[in-house]
N, C-alpha and C positions, 0 to 999 in steps of 0.2 A: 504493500500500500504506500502510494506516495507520501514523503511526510506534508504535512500542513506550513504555510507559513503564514506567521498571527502579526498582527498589526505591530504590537509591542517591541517584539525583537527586529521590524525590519526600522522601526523608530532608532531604536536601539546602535543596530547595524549604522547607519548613515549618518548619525550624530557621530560616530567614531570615527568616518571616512572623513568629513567633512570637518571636525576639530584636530586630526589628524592623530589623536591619542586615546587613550582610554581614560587617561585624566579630565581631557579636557571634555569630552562628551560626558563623563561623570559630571561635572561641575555642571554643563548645560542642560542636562536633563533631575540636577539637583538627586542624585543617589549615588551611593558607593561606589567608588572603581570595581569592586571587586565585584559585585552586582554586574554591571556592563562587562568584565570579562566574563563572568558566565554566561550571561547570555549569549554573547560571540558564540561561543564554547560550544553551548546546544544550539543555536544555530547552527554551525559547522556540523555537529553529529547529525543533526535532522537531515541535512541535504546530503549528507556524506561528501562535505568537497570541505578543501581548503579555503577560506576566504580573504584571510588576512595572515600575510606573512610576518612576523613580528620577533622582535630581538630585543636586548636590553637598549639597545639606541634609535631603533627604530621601528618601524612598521610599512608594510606595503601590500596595497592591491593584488592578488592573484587574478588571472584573467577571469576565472570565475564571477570573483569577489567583484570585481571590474564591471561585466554583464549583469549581477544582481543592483547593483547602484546606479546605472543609467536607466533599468527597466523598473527600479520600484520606487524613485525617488520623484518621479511625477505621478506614481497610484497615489502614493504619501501624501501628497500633496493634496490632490484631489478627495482623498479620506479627511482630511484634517479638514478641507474645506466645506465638503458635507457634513461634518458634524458642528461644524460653525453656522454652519447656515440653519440646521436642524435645531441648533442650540437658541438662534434668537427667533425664530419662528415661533419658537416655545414657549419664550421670555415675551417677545411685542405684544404690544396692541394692536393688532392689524392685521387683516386678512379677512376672513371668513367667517361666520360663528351662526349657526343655528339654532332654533330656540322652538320649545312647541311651548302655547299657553293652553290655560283650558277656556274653553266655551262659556263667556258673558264673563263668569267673574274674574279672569284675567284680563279684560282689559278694562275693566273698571279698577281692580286695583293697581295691575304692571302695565295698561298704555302710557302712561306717562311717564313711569318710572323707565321703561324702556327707552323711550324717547329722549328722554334727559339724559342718559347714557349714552346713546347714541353720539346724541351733539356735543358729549366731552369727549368721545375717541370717533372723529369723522373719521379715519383710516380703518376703522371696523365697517364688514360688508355685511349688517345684521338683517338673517330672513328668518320671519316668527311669523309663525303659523297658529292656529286657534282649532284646539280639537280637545276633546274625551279620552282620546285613546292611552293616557296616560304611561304605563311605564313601555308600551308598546311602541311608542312614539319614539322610544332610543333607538330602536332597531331599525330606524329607519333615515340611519346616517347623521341623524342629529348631532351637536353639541350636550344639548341642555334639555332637559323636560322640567315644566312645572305642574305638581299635580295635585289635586286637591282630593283630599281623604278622609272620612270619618270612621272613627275607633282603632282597633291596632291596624296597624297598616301588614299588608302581608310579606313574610322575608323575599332577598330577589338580592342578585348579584348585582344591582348599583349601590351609588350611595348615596345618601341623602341627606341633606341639610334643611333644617326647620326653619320655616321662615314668618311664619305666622298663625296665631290659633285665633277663629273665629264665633263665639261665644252663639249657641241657638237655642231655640225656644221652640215649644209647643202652640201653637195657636190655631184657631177656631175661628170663623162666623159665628154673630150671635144666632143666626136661625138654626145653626149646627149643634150649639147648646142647650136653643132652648126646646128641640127635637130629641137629644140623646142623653141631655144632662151633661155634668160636667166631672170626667171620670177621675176617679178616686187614686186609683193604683196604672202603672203601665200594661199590665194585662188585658187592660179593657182593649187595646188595640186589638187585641186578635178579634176584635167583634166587629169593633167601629167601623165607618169609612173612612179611610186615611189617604190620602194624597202622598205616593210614592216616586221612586226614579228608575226609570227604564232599564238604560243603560249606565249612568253618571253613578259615579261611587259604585260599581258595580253592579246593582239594584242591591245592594245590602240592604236586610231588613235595618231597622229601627233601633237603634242603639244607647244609653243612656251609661251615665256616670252614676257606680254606687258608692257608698261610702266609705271604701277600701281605695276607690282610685279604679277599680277594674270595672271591666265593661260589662251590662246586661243586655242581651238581644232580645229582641220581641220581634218575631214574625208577623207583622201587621198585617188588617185587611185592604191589602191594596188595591183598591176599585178601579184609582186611577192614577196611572205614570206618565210622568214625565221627564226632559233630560234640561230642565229649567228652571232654576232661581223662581225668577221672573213666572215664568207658566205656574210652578206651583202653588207663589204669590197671589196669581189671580184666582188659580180655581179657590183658594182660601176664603178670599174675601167675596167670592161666587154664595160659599155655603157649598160647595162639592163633598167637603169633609175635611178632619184635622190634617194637622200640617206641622214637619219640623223645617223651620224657616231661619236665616241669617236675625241675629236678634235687632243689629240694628238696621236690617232693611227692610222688617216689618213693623219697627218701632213707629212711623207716623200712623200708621193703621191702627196700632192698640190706643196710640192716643185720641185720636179721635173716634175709637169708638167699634169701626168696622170692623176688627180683630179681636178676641177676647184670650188671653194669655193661659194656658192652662197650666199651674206648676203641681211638680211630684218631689217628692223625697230625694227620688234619684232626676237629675240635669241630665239633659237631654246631651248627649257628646256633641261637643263642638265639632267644627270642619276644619282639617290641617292644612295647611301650605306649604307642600317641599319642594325643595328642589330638587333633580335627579341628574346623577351622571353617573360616566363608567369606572372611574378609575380616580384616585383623590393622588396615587404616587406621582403619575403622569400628566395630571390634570395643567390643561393650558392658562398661561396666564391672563390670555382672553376672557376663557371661560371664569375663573375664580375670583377675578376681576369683576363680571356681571355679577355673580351671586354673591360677592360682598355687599354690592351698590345696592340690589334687592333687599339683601338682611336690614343695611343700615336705614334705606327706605321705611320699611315696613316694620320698624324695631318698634315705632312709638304707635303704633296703631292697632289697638286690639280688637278694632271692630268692621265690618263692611262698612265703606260711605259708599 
């Protein structure tokens, strides 16, 4: 089997031609002479040829050693130069960046944060797209996904960073109340009509906060889904049936009246705000860059506007 030859020793090799010693390519490449002669050394054994004829006063090229430094001292170069280029590609602001939001509530809370970003790094070519499909969304060349989730979120080889919790509530039509009553415990859902989601949040049932911190599911009667804020907002204030809603974007509703707030013992789980990517070792500084600006954005805001 041919031997291999590694980046390292042909570094190695040509700092020694080119300082013309072993000393002196020790100093240039900052490690022991005697480092640098070994390397030589297995060099030499790898290829099984001589390379460098050497004595106590001198040293010299063999034509071997001659042919390996005119053929590898331009890959070298090219190597070195690819990984510099790799290097700030990785470090800039600039280039490329993809991003998926979700559907309504991302861009009522990230169009403008996106947008403010944008116009601090104009050298970013930012394309953000609006969907549901949540961690699916990576698999489809993205940079970033943002995804909104209620209760434990499910494991999955990204990573994810918190970026926001959104505080919700249970709430009703008065005609919905004054037809069903107004239920006591979270069980009652498995009877009620409840305004559910299709697809959005998986269609997970119904979810609440107990007094441990852990979650309780209640498999609602869902009469009727949708994959909307907004939509379920309206059949709400319709009288379609109960509803768990963003608390502050049903909060003019309850005030004046239209909504009627139903509370239990156990809170209703709030909706999360992460962000997703693949890899936090190799993570661009493009990308880590955006989801700072997000965190820092959306650090003082604990509620939908």
């Amino acid at each position: 089997m041919r031997a291999a030859l590694d980046f390292t020793s042909l570094k190695v090799f040509i700092a020694v031609v080119e300082r013309e010693s072993f000393v002196g390519a020790a100093k240039a490449l900052e490690m022991p002479t005697s480092n640098v002669s070994r390397c030589i050394s297995q060099l030499e054994e790898k290829l099984n040829l001589q390379l460098i004829e050497r004595s106590t006063r001198h040293m010299k090229l063999t034509q071997a050693g001659h042919l390996l430094y005119i053929r590898a001292k331009p890959l070298l170069e090219a190597l070195e130069q690819t990984e510099t280029e790799l290097t700030l590609r990785q470090m800039q602001l600039k280039g490329p960046l993809r991003i998926c939001i979700p559907n309504e509530i991302g861009p009522a809370l990230l169009g403008s944060v996106i947008a403010d970003f944008a116009c601090q790094y104009p050298e970013l070519e930012i394309s953000c797209v609006t969907n549901l499909s949540g961690l699916e969304s990576l698999r489809d060349d993205l940079d970033l996904a943002v995804i909104v989730t209620r209760g434990q979120m499910d494991d999955s080889d990204y990573i994810a960073r918190h970026l926001m919790t959104i505080p919700c509530t249970v709430v009703a039509a008065p005609a919905v109340i004054q037809r069903y009553g107004t239920p006591s415990h979270i069980q009652q859902f498995e009877e009620l009509p409840c305004i559910t989601t299709a697809s959005a949040l998986k269609g997970a049932p119904w979810q609440f906060v107990d007094k441990k911190g852990g979650f309780e599911t209640i498999k609602v009667n869902g009469h009727y889904r949708v994959n909307s804020g907004e939509m379920a907002g309206r059949a709400a204030i319709a009288g379609v049936g109960f509803a768990i809603l963003a608390k502050q974007a049903c909060q003019p509703y309850i005030s004046d009246g239209r909504l009627i707030e139903v509370e239990f013992e156990q809170s209703a789980a709030p909706l999360q705000l992460f962000a997703l990517y693949s890899d936090r070792r190799f993570l661009p500084a493009k990308t880590r860059a955006l989801i700072d600006f997000m965190h820092q954005k959306l650090s003082n805001i604990s509620t939908v506007k």
